[in-house]
mmCIF file of the N, C-alpha and C atoms, coordinates in Angstrom:
data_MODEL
# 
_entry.id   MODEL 
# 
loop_
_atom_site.group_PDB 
_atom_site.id 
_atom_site.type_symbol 
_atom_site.label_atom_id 
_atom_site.label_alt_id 
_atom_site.label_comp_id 
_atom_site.label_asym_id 
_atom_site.label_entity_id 
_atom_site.label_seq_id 
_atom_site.pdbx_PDB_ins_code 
_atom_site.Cartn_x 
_atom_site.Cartn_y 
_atom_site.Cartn_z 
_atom_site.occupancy 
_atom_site.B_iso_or_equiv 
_atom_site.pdbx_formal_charge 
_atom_site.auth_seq_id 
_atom_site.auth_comp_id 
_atom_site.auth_asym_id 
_atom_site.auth_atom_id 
_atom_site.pdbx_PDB_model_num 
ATOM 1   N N  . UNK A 1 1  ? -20.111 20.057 -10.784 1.00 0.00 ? 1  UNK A N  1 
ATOM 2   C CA . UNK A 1 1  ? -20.613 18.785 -11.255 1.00 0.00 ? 1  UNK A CA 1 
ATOM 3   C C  . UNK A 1 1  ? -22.117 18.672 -11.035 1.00 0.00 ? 1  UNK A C  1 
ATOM 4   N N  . UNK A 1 2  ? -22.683 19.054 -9.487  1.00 0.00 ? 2  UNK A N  1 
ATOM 5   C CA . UNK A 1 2  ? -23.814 19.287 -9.552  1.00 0.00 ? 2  UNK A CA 1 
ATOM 6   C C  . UNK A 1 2  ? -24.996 20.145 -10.468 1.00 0.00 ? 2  UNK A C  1 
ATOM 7   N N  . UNK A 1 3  ? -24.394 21.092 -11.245 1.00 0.00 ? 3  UNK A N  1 
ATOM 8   C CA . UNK A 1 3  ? -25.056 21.665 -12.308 1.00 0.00 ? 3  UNK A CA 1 
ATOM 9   C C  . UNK A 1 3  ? -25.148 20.997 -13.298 1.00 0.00 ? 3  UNK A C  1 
ATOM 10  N N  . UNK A 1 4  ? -23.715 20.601 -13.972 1.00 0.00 ? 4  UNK A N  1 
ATOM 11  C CA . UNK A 1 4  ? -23.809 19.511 -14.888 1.00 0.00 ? 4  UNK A CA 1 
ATOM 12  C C  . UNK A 1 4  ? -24.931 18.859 -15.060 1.00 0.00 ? 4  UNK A C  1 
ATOM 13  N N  . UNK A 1 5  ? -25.110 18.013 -13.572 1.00 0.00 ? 5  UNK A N  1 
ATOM 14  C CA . UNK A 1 5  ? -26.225 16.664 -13.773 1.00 0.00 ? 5  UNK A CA 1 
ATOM 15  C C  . UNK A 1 5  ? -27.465 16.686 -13.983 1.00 0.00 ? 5  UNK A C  1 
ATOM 16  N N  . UNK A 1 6  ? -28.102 17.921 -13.155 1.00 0.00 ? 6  UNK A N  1 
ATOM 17  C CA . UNK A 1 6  ? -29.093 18.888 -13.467 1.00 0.00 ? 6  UNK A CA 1 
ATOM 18  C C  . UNK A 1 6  ? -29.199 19.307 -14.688 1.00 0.00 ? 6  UNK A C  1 
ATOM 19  N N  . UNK A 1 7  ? -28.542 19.535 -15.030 1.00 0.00 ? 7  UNK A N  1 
ATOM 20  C CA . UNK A 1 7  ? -28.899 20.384 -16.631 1.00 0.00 ? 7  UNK A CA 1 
ATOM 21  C C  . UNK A 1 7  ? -29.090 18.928 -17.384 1.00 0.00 ? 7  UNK A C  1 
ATOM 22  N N  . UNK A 1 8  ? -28.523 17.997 -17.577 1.00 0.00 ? 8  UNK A N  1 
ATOM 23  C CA . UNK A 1 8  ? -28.316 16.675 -17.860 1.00 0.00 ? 8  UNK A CA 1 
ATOM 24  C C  . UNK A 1 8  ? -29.987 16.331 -17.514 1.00 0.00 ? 8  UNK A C  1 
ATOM 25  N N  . UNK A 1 9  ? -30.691 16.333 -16.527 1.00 0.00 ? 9  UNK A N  1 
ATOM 26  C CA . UNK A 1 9  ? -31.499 15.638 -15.903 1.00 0.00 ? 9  UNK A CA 1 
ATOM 27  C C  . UNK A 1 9  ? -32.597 16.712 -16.530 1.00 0.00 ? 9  UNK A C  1 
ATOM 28  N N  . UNK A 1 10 ? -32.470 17.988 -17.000 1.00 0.00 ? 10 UNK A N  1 
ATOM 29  C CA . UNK A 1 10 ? -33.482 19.179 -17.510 1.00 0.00 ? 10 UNK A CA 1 
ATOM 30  C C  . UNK A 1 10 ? -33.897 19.144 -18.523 1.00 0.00 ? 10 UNK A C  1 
ATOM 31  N N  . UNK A 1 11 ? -32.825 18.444 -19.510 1.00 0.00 ? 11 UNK A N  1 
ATOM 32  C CA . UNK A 1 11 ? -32.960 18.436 -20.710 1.00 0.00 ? 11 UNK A CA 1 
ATOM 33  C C  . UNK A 1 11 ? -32.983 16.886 -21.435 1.00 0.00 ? 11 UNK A C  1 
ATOM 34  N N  . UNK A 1 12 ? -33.012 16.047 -20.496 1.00 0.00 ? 12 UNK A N  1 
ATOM 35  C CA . UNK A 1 12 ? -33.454 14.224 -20.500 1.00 0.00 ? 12 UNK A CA 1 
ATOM 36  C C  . UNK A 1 12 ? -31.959 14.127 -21.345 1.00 0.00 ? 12 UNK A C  1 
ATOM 37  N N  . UNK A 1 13 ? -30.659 14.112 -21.013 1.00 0.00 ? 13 UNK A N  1 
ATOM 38  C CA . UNK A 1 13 ? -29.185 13.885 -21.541 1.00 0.00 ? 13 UNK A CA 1 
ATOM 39  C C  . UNK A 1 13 ? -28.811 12.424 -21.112 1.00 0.00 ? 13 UNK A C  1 
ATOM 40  N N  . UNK A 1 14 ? -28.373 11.803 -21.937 1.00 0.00 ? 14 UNK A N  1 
ATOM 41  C CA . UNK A 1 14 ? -27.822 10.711 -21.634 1.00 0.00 ? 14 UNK A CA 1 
ATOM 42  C C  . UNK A 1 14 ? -26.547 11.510 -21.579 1.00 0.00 ? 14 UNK A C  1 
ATOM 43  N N  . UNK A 1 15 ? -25.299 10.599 -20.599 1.00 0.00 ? 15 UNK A N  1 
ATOM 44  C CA . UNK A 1 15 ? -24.175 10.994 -20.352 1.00 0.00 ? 15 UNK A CA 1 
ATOM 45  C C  . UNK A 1 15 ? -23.284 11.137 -21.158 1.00 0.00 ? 15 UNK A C  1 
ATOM 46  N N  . UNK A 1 16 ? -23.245 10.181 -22.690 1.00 0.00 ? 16 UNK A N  1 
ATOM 47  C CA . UNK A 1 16 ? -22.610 10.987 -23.639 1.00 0.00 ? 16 UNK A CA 1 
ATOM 48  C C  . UNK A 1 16 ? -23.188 12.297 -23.919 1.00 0.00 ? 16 UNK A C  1 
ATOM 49  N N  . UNK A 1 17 ? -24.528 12.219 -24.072 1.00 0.00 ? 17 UNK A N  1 
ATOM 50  C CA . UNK A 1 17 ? -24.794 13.979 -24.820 1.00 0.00 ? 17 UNK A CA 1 
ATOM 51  C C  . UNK A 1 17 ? -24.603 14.680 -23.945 1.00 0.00 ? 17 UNK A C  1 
ATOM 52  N N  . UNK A 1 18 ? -24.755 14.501 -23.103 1.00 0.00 ? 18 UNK A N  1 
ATOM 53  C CA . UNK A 1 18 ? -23.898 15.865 -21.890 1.00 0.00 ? 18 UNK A CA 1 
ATOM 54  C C  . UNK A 1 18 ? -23.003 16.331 -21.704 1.00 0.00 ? 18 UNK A C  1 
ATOM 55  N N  . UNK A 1 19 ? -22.038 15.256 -22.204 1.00 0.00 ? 19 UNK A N  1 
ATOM 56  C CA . UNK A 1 19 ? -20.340 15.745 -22.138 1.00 0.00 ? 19 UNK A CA 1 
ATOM 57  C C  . UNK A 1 19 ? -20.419 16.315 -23.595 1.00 0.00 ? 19 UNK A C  1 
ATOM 58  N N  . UNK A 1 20 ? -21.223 15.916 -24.546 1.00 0.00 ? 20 UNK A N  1 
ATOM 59  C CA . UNK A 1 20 ? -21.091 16.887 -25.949 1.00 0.00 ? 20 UNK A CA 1 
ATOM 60  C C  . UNK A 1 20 ? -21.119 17.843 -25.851 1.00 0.00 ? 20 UNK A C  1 
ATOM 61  N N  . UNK A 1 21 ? -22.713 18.286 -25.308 1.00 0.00 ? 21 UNK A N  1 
ATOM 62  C CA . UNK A 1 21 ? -23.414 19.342 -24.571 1.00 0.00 ? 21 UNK A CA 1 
ATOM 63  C C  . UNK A 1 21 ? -22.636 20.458 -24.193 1.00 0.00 ? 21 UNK A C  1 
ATOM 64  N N  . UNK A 1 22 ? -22.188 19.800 -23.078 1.00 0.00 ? 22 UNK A N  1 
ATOM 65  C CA . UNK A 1 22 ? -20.893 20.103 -22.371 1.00 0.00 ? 22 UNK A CA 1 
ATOM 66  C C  . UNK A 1 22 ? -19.202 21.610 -22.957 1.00 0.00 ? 22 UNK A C  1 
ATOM 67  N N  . UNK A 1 23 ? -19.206 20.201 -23.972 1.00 0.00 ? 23 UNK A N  1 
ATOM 68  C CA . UNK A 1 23 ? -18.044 21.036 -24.628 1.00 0.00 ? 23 UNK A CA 1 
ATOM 69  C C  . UNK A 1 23 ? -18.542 21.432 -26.241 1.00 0.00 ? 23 UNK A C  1 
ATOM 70  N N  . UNK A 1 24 ? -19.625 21.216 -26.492 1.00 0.00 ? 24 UNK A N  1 
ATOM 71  C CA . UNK A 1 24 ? -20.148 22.298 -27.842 1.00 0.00 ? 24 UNK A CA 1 
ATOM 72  C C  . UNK A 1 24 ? -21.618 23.296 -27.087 1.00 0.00 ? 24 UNK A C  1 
ATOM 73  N N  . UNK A 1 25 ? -21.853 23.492 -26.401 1.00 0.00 ? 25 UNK A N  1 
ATOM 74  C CA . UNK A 1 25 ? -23.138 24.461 -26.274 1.00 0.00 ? 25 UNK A CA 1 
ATOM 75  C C  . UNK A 1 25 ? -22.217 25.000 -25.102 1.00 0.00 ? 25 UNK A C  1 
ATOM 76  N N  . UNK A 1 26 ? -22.227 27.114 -25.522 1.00 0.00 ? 26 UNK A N  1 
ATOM 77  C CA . UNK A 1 26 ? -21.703 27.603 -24.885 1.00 0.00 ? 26 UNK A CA 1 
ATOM 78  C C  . UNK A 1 26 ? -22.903 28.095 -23.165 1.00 0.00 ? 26 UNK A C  1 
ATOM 79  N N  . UNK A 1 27 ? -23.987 27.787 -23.645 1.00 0.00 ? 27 UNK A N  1 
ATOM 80  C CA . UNK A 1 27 ? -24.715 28.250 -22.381 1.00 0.00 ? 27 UNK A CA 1 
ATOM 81  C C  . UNK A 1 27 ? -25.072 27.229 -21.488 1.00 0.00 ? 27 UNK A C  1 
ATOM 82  N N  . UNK A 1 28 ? -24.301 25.349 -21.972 1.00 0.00 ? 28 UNK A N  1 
ATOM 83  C CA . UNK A 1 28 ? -23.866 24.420 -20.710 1.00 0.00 ? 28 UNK A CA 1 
ATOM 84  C C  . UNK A 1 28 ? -22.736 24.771 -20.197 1.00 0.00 ? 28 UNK A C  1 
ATOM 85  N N  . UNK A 1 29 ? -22.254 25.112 -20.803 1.00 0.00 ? 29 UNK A N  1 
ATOM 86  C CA . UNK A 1 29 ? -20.218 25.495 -20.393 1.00 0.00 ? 29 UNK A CA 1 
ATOM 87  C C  . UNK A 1 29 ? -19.971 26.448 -19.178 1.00 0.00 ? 29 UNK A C  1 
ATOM 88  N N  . UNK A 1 30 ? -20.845 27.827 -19.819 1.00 0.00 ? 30 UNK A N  1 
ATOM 89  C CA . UNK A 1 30 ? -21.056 29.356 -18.315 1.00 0.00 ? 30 UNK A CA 1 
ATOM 90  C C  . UNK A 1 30 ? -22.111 28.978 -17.626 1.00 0.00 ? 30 UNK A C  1 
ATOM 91  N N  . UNK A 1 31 ? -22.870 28.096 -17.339 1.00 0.00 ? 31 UNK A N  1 
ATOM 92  C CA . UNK A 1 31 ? -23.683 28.042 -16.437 1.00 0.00 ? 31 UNK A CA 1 
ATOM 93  C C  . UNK A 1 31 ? -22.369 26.601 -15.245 1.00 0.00 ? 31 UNK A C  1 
ATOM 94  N N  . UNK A 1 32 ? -22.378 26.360 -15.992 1.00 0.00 ? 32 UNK A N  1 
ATOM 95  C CA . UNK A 1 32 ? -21.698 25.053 -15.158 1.00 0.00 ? 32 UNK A CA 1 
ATOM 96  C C  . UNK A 1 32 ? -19.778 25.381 -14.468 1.00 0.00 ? 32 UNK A C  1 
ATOM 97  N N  . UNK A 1 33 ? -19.623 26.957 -15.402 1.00 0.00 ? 33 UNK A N  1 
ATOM 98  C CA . UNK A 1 33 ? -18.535 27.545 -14.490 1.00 0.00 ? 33 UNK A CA 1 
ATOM 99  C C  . UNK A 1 33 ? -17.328 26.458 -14.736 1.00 0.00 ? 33 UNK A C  1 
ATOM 100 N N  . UNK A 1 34 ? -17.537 25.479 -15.904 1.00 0.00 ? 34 UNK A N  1 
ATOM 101 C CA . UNK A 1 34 ? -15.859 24.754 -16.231 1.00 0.00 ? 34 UNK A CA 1 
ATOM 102 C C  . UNK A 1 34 ? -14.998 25.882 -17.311 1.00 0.00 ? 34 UNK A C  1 
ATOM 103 N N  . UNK A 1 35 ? -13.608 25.511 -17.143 1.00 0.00 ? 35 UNK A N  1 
ATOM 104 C CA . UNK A 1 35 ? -12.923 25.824 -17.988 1.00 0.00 ? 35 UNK A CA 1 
ATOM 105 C C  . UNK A 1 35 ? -11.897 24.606 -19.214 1.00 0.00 ? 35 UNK A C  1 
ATOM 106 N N  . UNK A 1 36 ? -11.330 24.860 -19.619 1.00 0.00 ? 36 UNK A N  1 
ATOM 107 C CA . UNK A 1 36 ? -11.146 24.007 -20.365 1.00 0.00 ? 36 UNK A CA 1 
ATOM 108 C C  . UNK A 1 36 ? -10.457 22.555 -20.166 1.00 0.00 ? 36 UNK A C  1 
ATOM 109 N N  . UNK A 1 37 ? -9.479  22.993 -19.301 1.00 0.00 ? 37 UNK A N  1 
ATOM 110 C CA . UNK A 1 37 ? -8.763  22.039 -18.236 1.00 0.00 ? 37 UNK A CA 1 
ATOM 111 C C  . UNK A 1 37 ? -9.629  21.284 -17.223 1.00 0.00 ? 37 UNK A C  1 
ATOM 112 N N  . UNK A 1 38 ? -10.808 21.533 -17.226 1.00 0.00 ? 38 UNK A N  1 
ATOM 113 C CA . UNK A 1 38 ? -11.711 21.040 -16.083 1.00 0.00 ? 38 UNK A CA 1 
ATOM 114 C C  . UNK A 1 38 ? -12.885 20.226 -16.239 1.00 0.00 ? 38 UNK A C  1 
ATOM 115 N N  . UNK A 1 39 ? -12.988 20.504 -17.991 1.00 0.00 ? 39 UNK A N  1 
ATOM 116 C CA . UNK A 1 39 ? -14.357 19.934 -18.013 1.00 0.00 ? 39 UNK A CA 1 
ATOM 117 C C  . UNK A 1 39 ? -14.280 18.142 -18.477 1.00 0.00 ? 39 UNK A C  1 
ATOM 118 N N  . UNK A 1 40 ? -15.479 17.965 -17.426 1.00 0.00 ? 40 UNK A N  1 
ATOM 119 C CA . UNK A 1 40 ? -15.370 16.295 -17.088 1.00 0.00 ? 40 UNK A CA 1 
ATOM 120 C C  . UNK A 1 40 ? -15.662 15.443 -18.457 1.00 0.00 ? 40 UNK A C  1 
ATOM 121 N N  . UNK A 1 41 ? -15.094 14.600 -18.541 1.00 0.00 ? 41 UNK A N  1 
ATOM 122 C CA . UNK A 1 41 ? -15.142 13.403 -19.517 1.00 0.00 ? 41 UNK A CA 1 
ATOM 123 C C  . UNK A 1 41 ? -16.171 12.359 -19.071 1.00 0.00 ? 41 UNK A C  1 
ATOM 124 N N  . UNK A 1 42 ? -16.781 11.413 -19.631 1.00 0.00 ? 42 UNK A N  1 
ATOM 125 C CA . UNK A 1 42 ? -17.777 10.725 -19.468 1.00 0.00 ? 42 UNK A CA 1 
ATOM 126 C C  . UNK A 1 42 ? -17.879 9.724  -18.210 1.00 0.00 ? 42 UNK A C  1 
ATOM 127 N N  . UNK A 1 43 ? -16.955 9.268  -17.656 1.00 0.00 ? 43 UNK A N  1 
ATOM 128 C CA . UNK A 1 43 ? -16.733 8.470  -17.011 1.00 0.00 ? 43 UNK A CA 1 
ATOM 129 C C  . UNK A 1 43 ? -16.547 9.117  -15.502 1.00 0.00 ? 43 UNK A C  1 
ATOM 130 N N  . UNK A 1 44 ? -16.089 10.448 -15.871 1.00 0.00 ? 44 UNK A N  1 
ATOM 131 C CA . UNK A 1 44 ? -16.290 11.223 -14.117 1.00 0.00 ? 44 UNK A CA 1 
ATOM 132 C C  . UNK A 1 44 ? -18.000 11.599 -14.277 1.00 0.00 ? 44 UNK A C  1 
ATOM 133 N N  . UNK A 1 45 ? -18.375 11.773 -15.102 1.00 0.00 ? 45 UNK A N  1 
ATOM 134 C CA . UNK A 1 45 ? -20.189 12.519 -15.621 1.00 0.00 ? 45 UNK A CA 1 
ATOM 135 C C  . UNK A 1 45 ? -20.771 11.178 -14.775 1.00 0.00 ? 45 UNK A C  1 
ATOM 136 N N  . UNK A 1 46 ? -20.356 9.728  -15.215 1.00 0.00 ? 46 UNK A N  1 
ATOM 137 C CA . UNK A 1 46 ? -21.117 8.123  -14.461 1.00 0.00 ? 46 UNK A CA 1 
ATOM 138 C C  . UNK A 1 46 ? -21.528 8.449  -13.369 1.00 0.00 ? 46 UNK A C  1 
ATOM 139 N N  . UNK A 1 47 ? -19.819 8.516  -12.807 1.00 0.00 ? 47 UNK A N  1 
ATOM 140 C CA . UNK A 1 47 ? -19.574 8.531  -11.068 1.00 0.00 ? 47 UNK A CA 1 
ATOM 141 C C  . UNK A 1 47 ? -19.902 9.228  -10.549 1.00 0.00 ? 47 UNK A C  1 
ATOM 142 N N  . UNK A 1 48 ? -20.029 10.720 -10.708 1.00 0.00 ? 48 UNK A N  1 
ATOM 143 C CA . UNK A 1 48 ? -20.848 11.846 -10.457 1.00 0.00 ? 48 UNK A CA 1 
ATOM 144 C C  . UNK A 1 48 ? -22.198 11.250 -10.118 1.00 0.00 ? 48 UNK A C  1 
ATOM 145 N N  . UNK A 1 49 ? -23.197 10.736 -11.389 1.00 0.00 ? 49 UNK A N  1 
ATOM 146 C CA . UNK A 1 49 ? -24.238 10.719 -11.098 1.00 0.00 ? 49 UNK A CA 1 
ATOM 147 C C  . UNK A 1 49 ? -24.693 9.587  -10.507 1.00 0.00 ? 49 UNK A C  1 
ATOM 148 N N  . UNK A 1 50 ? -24.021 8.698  -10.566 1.00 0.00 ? 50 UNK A N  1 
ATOM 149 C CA . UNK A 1 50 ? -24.186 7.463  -9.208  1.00 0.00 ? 50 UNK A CA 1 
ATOM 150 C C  . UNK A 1 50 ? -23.923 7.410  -7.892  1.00 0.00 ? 50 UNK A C  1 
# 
């Protein structure tokens, strides 16, 4: 999650485009080490970053 937010915070992402990000750009996906079952939806991305 901590990569996530970072990359989020690297590339100025609001928390929807991150979870886009997320699950359409394959070089957010292997850097951030989710699999498909794992990767966070918008509302864990909030709480995360609050």
């Amino acid at each position: 999650m901590l990569k996530a937010v970072l990359l989020g915070q690297w590339h100025s992402l609001s928390v929807p485009e991150l979870e886009r990000c997320l699950a359409t750009r394959l070089d957010f996906y292997f850097f951030c080490g989710f699999d498909d079952i794992t990767l966070p939806d918008r509302s864990t991305l909030y709480r995360f970053r609050n």
